[in-house]
C-alpha positions in Angstrom: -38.9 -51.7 -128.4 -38.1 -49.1 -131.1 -41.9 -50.1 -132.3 -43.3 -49.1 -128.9 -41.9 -46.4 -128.6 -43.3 -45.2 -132.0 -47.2 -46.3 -131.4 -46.8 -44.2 -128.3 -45.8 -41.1 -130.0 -48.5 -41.4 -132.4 -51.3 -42.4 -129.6 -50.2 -39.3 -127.5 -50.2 -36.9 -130.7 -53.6 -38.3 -131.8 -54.8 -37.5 -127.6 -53.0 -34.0 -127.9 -55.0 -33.1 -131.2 -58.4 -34.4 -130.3 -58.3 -32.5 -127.0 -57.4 -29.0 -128.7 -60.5 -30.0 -131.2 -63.0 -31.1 -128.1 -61.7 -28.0 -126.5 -62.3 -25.5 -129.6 -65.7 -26.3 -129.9 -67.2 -26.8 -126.3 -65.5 -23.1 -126.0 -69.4 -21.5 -125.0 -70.7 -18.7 -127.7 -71.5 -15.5 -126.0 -75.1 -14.6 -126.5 -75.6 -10.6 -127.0 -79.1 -8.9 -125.6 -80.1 -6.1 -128.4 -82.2 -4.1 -127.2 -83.2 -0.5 -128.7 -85.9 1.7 -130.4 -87.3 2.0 -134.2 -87.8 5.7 -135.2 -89.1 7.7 -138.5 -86.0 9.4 -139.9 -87.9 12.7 -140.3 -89.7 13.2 -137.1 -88.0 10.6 -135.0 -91.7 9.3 -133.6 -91.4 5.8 -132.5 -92.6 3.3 -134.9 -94.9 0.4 -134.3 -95.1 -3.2 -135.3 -91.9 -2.8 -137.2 -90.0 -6.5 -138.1 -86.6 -6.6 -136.3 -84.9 -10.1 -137.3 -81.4 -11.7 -137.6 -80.5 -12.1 -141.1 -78.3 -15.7 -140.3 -81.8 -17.0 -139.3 -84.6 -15.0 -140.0 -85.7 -14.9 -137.2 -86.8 -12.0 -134.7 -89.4 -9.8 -133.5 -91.5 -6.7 -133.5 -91.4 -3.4 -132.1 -93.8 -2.6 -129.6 -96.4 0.1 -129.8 -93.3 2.7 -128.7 -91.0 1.7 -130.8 -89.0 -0.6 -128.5 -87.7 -4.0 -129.3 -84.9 -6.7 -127.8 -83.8 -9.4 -129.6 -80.7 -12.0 -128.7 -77.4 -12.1 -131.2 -74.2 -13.5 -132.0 -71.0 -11.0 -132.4 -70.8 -10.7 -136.7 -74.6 -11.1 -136.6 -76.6 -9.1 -139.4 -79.6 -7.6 -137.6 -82.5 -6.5 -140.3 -84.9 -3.3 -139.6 -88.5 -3.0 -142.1 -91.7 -1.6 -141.7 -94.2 -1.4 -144.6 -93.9 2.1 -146.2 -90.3 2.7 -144.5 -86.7 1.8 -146.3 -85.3 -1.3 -145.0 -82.4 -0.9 -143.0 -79.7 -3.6 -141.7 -76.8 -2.9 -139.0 -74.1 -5.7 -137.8 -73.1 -6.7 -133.8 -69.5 -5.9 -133.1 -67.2 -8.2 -133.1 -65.6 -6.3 -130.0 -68.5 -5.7 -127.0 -67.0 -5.2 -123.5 -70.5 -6.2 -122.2 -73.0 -8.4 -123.8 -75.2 -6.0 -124.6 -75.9 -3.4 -127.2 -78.3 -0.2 -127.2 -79.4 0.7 -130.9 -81.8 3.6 -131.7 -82.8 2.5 -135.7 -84.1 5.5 -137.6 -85.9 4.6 -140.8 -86.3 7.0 -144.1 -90.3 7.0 -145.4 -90.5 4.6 -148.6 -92.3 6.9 -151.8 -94.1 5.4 -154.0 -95.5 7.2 -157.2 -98.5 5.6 -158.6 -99.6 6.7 -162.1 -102.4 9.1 -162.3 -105.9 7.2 -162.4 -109.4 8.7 -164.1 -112.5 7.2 -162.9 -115.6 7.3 -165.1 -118.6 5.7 -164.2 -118.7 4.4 -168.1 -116.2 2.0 -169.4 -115.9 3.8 -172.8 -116.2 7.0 -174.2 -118.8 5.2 -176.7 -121.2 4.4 -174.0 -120.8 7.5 -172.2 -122.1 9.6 -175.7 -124.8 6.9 -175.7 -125.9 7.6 -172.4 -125.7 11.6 -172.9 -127.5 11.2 -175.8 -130.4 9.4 -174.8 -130.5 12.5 -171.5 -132.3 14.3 -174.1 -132.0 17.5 -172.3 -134.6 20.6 -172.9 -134.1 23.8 -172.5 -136.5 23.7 -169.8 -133.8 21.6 -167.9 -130.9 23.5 -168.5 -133.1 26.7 -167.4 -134.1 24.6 -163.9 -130.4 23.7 -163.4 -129.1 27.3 -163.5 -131.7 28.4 -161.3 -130.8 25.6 -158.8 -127.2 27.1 -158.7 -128.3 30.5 -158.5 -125.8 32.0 -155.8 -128.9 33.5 -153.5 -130.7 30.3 -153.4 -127.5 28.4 -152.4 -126.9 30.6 -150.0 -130.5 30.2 -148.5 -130.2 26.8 -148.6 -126.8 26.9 -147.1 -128.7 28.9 -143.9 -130.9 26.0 -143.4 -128.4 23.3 -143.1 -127.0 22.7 -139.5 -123.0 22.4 -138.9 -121.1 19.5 -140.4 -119.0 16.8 -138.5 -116.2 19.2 -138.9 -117.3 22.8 -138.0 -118.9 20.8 -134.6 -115.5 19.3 -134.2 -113.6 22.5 -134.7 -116.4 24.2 -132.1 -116.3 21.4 -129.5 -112.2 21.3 -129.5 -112.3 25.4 -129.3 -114.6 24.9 -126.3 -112.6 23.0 -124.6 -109.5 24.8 -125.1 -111.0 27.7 -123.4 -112.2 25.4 -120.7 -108.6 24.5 -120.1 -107.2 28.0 -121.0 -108.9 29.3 -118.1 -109.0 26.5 -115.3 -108.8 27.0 -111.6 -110.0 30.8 -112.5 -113.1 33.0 -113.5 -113.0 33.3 -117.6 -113.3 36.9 -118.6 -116.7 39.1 -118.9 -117.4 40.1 -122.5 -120.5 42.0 -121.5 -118.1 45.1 -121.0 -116.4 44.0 -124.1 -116.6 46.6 -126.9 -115.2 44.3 -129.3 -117.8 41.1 -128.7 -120.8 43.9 -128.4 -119.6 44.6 -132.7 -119.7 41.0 -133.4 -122.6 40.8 -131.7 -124.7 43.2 -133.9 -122.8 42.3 -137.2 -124.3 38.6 -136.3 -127.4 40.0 -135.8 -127.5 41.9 -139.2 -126.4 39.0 -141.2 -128.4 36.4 -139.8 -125.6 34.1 -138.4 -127.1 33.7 -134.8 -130.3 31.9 -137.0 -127.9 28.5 -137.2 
C-alpha cells in the first residue's frame, strides 16, 4: 500500500510539471506591427528604397518611394535601418508596448566617402606623352594660327553666332513660365510706358544682343 501510495505521488508530480511546461510554451507570442518613415538626417526628406530588416532573421523590407515602411516584430527584436550612401542605423522593440504597435520616424546621417585625387592623361606615361609631343613638330606658323584663333574679338564673334545652350533655353523657358504663373488670372503689366525696358531696349540694340 505504502508502494502505491508512492507511484502516485510521483505520477501526479510528473502530470503537474509537464502541464506547467505544455503551458509555458503554447503561451501565444505577441506579434508587433512597425510601421514608420526613413528620413535624411540633414534635411529630413523621405528616403527611398531603403533596407529595413530584423536583425534575429534578416529579414525585412524596403521603404517606399516616401519613405514609409511596416514591418512585423517580436518585443527585444533588433530592427536594422541602411541605405547605400547613408550610416546604418539599428533601434530595438520595447519589451513594454501597451499596444502592439510601434510608430518610428528613422533619420539617417549621409555616409562620406573621400576618394584620393585621380589625374587622367590620355597617355599612359610621361615617356610616350614627350614622344608624341615630339613628333607634333610644331612651327611657328602653328603657334601664330593658334593665338589668332583665341584672339578675344574673334571669340567673341564667333560667340555671336552660336545659338543658346541647353541651359540658357532652360533658364529662359523656366523664367517664362514663372511670369506666366506670376501673373495668372490677370493682365501682365505694359512695358511700352516703361522707362526702364525702353534703356534696355536701346542698350540691346547698340551691342548687338537682339541679333541672337
Amino acid at each position: 500500500m505504502k508502494w502505491f501510495t508512492t507511484i502516485g505521488l510521483i505520477f501526479a508530480f510528473l502530470l503537474h510539471a509537464k502541464a506547467q511546461d505544455s503551458t509555458e510554451v503554447t503561451q501565444p507570442v505577441e506579434v508587433i506591427q512597425i510601421s514608420g518613415m526613413v528620413v535624411t538626417g540633414d534635411s529630413l526628406a523621405p528616403l527611398a528604397y531603403a533596407t529595413v530588416f530584423r536583425s534575429r532573421d534578416l529579414r525585412g523590407t524596403m521603404t517606399d518611394v516616401n519613405g514609409f515602411f511596416s514591418i512585423p516584430a517580436l518585443a527585444g527584436d533588433t530592427i536594422t535601418v541602411s541605405s547605400v550612401g547613408y550610416l546604418t542605423q539599428a533601434f530595438a522593440v520595447p519589451m513594454d508596448l501597451e499596444l502592439p504597435r510601434m510608430n518610428v520616424v528613422q533619420p539617417l546621417g549621409r555616409d562620406t566617402v573621400s576618394l584620393e585625387e585621380a589625374f587622367i592623361y590620355p597617355w599612359p606615361t610621361r615617356e610616350r606623352f614627350r614622344e608624341e609631343f615630339l613628333q607634333l613638330q610644331l612651327s611657328p606658323d602653328a603657334y601664330m594660327i593658334a593665338q589668332e584663333r583665341l584672339d578675344p574679338a574673334a571669340l567673341y564673334d564667333r560667340l555671336m553666332e552660336v545659338g543658346r545652350d541647353g541651359e540658357e533655353v532652360y533658364s529662359y523657358t523656366v523664367q517664362q513660365q514663372a511670369q506666366q504663373n506670376y501673373y495668372a488670372g490677370q493682365l501682365p503689366p505694359m512695358n511700352i510706358f516703361n522707362p526702364v525696358a525702353w534703356a534696355k531696349f536701346i542698350d540691346a540694340l547698340r551691342n548687338g544682343s537682339l541679333k541672337r
